[in-house]
N, CA, C and O of each residue as an XYZ file, in Angstrom:
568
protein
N      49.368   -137.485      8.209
C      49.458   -136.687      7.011
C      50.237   -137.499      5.974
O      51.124   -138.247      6.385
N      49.964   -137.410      4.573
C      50.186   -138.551      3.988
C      51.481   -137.666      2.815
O      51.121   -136.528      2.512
N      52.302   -137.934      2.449
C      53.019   -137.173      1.856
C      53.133   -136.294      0.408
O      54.089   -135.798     -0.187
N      51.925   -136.342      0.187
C      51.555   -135.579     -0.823
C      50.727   -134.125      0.041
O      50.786   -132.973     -0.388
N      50.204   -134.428      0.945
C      50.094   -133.102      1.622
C      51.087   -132.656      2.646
O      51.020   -131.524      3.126
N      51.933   -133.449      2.965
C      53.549   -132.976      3.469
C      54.142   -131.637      2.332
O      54.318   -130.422      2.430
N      54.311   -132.712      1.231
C      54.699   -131.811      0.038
C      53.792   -130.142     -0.327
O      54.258   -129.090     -0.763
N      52.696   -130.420     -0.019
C      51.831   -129.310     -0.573
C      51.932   -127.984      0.669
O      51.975   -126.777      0.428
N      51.949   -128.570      1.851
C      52.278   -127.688      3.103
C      53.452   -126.239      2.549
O      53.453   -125.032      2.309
N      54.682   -127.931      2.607
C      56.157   -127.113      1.883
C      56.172   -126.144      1.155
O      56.893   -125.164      1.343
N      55.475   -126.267      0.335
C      54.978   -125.349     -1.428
C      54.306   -124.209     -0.619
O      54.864   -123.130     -0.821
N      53.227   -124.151      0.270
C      52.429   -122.974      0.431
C      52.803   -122.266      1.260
O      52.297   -121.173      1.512
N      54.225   -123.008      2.112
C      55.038   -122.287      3.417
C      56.357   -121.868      2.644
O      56.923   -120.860      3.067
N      56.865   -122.473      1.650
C      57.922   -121.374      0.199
C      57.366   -120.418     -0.066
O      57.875   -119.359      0.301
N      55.861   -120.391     -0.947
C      55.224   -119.134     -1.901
C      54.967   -118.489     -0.304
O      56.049   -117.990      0.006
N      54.322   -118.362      0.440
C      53.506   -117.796      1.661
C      54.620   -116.881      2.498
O      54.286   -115.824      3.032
N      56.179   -117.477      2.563
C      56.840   -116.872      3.571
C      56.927   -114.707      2.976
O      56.500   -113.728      3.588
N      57.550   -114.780      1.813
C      57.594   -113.238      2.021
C      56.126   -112.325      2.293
O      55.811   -111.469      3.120
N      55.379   -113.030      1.069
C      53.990   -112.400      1.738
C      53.665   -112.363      3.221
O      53.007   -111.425      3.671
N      54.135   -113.422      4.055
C      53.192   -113.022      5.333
C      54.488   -112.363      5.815
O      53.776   -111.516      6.355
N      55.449   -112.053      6.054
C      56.580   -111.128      6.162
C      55.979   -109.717      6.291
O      55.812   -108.993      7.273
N      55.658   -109.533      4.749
C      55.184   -108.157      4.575
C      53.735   -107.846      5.214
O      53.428   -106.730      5.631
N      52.884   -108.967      5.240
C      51.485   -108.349      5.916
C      51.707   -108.106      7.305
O      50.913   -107.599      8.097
N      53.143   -108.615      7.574
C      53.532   -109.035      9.383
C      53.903   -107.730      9.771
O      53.741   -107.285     10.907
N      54.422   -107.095      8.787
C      54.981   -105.908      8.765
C      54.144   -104.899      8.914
O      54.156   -104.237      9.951
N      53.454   -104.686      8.088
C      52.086   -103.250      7.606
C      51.220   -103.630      9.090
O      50.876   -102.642      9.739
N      50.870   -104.927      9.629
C      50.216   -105.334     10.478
C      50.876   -104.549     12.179
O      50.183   -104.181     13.128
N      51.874   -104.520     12.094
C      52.754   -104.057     13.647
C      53.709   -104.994     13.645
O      54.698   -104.307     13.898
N      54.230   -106.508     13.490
C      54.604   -107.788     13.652
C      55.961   -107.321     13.341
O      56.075   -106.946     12.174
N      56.948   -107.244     14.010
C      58.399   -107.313     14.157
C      58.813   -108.570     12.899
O      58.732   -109.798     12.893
N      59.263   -107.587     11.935
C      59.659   -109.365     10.724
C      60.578   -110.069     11.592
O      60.770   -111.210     11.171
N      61.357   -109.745     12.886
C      62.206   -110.719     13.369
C      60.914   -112.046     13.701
O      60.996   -113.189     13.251
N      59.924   -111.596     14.468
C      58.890   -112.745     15.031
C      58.351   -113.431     14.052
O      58.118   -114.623     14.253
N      57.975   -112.725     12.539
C      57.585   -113.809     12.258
C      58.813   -114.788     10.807
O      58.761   -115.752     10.043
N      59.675   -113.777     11.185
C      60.406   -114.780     10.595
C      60.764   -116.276     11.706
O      60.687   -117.385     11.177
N      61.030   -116.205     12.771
C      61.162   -116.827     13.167
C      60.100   -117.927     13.413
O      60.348   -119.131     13.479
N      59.038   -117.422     13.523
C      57.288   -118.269     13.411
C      57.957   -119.072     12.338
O      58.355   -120.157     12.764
N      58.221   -118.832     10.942
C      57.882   -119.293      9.962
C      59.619   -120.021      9.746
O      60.121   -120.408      8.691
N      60.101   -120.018     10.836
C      61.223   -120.655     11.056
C      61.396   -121.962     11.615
O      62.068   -122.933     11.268
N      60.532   -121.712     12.675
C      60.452   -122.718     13.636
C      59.100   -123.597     12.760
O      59.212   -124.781     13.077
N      58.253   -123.467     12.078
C      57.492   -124.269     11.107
C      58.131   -125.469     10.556
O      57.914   -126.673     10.694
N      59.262   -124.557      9.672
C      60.019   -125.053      8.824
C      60.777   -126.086      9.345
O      60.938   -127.183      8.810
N      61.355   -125.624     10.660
C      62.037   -126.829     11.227
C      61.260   -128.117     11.309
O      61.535   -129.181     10.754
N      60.160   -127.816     12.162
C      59.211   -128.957     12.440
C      58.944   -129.883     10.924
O      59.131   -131.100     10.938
N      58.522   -129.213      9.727
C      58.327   -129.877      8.563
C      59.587   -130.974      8.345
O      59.616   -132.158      8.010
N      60.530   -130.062      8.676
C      61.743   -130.628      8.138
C      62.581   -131.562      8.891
O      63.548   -132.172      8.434
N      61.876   -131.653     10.743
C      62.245   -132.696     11.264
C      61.394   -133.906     10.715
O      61.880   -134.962     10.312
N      59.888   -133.559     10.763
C      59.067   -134.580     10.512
C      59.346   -135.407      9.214
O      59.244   -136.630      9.306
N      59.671   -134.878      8.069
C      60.316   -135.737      6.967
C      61.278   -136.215      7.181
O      61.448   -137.049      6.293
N      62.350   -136.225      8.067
C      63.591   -136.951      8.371
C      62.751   -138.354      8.841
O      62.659   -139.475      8.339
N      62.141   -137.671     10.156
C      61.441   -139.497     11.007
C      60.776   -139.735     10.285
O      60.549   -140.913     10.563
N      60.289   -139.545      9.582
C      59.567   -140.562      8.035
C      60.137   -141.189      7.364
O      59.797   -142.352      7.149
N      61.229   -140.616      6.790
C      62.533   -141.055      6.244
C      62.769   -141.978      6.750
O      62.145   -142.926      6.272
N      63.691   -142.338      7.904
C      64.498   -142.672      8.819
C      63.455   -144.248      9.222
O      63.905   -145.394      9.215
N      61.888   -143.811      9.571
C      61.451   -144.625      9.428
C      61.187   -145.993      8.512
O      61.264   -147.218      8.612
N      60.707   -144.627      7.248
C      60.572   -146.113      6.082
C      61.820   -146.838      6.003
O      61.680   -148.048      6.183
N      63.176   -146.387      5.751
C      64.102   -146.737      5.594
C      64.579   -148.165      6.468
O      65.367   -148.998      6.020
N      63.863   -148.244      7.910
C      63.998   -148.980      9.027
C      63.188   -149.910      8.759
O      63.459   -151.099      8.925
N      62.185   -149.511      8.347
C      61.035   -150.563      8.076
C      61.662   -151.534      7.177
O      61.945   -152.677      7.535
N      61.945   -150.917      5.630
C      62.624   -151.810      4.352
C      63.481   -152.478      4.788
O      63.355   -153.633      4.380
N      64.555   -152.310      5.610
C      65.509   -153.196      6.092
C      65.013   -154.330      6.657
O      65.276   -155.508      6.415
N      63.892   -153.591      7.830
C      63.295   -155.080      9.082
C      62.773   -156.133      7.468
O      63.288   -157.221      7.212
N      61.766   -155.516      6.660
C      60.988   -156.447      5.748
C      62.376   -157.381      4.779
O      62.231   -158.603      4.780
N      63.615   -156.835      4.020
C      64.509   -157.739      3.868
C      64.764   -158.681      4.803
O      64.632   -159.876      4.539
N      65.126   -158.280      5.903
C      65.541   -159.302      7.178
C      64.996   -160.448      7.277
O      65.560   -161.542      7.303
N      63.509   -160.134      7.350
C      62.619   -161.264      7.604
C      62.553   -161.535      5.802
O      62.457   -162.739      5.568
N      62.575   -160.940      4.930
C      62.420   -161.894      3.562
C      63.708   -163.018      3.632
O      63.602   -164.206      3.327
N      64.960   -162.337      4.114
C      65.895   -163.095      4.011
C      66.219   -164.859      4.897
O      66.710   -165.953      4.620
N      65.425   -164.011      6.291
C      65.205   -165.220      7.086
C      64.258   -166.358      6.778
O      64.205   -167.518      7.187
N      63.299   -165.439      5.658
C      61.953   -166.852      5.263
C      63.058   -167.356      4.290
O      63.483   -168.419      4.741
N      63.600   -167.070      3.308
C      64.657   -168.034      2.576
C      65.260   -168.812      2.823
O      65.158   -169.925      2.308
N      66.305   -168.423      3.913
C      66.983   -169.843      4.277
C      66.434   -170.675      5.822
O      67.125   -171.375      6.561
N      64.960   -170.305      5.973
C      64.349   -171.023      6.809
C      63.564   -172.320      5.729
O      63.586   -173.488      6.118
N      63.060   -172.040      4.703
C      63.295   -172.627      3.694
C      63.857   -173.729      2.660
O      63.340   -174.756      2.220
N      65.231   -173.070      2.418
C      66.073   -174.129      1.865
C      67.590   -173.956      2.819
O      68.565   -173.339      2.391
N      67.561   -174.321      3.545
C      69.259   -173.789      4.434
C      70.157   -174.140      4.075
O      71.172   -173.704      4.618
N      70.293   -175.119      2.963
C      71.655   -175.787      1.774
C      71.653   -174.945      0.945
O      72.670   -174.925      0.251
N      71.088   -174.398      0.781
C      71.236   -173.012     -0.582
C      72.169   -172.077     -0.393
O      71.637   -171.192      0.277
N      73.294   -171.800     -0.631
C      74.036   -170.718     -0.449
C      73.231   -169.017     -0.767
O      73.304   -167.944     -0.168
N      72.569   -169.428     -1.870
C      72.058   -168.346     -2.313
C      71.288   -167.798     -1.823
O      71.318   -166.583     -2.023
N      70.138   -168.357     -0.888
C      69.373   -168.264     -0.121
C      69.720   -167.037      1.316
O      69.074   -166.162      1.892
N      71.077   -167.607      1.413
C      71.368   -166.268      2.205
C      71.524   -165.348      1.716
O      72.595   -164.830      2.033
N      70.497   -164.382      0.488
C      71.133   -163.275     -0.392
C      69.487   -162.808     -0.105
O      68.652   -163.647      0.234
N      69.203   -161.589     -0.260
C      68.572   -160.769     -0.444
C      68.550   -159.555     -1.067
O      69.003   -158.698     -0.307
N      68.086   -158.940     -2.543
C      68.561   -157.835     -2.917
C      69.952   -157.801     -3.421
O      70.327   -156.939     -4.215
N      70.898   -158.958     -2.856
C      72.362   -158.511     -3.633
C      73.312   -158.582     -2.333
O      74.541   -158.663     -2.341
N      72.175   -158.517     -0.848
C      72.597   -158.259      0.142
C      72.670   -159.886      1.003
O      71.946   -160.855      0.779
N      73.514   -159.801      1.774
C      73.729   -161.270      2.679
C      72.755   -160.961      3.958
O      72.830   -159.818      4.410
N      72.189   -161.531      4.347
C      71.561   -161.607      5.328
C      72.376   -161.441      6.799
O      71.749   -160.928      7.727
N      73.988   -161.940      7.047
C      74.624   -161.674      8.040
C      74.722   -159.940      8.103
O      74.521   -159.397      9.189
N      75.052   -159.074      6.835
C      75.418   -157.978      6.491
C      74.104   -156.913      7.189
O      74.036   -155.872      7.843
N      73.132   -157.965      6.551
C      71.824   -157.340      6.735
C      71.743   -157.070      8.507
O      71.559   -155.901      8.848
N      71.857   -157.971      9.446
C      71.852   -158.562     10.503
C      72.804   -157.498     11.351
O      72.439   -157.165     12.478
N      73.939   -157.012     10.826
C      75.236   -155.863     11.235
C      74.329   -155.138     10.889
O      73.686   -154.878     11.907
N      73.805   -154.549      9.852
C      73.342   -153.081     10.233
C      72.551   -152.921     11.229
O      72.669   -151.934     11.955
N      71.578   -153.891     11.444
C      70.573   -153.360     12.559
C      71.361   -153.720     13.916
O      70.722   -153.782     14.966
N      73.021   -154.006     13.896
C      73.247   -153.868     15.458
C      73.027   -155.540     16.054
O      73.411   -155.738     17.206
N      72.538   -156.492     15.435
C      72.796   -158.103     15.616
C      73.630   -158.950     15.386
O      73.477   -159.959     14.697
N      75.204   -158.372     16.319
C      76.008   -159.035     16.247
C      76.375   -160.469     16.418
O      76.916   -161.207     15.594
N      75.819   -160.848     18.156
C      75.773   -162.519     17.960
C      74.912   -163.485     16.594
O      75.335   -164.449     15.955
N      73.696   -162.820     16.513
C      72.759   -163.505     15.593
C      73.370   -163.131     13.661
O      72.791   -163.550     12.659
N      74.464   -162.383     13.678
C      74.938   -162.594     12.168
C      76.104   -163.385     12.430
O      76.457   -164.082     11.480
N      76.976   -163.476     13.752
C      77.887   -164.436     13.154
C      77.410   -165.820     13.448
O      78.186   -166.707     13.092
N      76.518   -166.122     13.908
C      75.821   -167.701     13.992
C      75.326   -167.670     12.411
O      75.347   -168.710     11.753
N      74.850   -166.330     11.802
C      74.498   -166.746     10.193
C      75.790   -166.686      9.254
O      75.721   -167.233      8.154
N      77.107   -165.964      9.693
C      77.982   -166.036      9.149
C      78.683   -167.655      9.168
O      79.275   -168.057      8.166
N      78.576   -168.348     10.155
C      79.117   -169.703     10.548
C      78.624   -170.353      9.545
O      79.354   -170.801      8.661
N      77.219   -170.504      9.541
C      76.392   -171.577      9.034
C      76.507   -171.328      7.588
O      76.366   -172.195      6.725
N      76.802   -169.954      7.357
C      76.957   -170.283      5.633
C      78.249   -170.439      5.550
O      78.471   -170.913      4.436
N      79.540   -170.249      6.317
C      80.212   -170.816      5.662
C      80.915   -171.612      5.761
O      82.103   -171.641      5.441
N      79.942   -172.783      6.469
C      79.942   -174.258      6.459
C      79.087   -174.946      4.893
O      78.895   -176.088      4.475
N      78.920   -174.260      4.643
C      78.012   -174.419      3.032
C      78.939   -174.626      2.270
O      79.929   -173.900      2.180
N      78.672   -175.948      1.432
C      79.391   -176.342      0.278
C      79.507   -175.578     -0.840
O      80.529   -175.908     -1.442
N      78.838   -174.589     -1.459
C      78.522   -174.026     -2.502
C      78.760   -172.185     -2.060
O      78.472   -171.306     -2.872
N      79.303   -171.889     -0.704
C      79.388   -170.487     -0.409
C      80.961   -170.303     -0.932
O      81.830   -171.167     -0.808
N      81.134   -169.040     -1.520
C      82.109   -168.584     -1.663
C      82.821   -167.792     -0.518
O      82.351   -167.140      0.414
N      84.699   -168.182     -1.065
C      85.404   -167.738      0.152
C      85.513   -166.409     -0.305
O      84.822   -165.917      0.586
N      85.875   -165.340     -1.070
C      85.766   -164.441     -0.521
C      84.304   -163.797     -0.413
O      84.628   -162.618     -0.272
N      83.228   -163.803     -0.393
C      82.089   -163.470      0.786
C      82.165   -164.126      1.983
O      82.380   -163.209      2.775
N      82.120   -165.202      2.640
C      83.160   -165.544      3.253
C      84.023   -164.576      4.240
O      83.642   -164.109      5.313
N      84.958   -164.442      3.768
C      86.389   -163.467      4.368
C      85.432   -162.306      4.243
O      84.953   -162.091      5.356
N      85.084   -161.689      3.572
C      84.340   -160.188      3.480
C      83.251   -159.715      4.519
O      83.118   -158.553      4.903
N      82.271   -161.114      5.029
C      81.336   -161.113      5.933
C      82.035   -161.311      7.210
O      81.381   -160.880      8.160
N      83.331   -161.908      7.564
C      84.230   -162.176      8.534
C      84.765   -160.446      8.949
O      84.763   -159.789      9.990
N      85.068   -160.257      7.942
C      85.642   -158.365      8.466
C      84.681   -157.410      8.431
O      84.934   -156.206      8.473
N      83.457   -157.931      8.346
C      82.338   -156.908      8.263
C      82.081   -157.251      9.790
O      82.097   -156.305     10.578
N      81.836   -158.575     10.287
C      82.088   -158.908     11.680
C      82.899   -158.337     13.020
O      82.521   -158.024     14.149
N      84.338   -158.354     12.281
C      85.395   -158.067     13.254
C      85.177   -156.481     12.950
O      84.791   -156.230     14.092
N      85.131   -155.368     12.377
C      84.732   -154.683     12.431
C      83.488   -153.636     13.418
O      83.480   -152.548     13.993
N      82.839   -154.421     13.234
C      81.325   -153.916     14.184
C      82.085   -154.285     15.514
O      82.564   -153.448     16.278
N      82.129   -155.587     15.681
C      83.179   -155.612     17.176
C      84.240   -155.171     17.564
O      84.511   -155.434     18.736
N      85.292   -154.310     16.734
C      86.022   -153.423     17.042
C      85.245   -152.081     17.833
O      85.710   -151.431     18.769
N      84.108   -151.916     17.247
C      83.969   -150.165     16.875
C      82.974   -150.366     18.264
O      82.931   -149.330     18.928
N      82.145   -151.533     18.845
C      82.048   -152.251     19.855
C      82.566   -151.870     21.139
O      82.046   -151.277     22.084
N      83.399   -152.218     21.004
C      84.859   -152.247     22.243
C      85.329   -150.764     21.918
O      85.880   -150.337     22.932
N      85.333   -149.891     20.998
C      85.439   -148.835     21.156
C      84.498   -148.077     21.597
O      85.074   -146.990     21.555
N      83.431   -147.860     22.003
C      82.415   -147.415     22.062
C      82.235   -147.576     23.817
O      81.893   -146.630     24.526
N      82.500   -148.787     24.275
C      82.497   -149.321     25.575
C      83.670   -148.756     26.425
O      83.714   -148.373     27.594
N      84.953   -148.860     25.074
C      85.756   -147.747     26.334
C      85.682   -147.056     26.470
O      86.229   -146.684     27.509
N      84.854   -145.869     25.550
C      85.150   -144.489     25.691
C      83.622   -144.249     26.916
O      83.519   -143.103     27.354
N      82.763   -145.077     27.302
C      81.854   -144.909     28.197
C      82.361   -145.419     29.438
O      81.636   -145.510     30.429
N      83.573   -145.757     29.437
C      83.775   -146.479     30.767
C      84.833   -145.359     31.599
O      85.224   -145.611     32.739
């Protein structure tokens, strides 16, 4: 279902709910049942736009990732090259949970002549960070 008829569903399950209430009613239909029918709908709509959400959102990240990785696969002396969007590619690398593989990209840029120290220091505590919360996470399962 493509999200213009996501949207149109929404619209005809807003205008539709009191009316079918009341036909639920004149009909025999306990308004508790079909409120709840038209409850449990709603949920479903409203889970299904989250994992859509949640999806595209996952997707745009993976497609930076790999834009970012064709860059400095590219030119790898470029400081800039590790940028995407505004975003560093190590940064990029922490959100999706790739801790060893951003600080091998954190190293290498800032062995770069032309990288600045504080991005630099900033990508270093974005590091030690995730590996704090890491080791927190591990003790509280252990």
């Amino acid at each position: 279902m493509n999200y213009a008829a996501t949207l149109a569903v929404l619209v005809v399950l807003a205008f539709c709910f009191p009316i079918t209430v009341r036909l639920g009613a004149q009909v025999g239909v306990p308004e508790a049942i079909t409120a709840s029918t038209l409850g449990a709908l709603l949920t479903f709509v409203l889970t299904t736009y989250l994992v859509r959400w949640q999806v595209r959102r996952h997707r745009h990240q993976l497609e930076q990732l790999e834009a970012a990785r064709a860059q400095v696969r590219a030119d790898p002396g470029n400081p800039r090259s590790y940028f995407v969007g505004g975003e560093h590619l190590g940064a990029l690398l922490l959100r999706q949970g790739r801790r060893r593989e951003a600080a091998e990209v954190i190293d290498r840029y800032a062995r770069l002549g032309g990288a600045r120290e504080s991005e630099i220091v900033a990508l270093h505590e974005a590091l030690s960070r995730a590996e704090r919360r890491q080791r927190r996470a591990q003790g509280r399962e252990a």
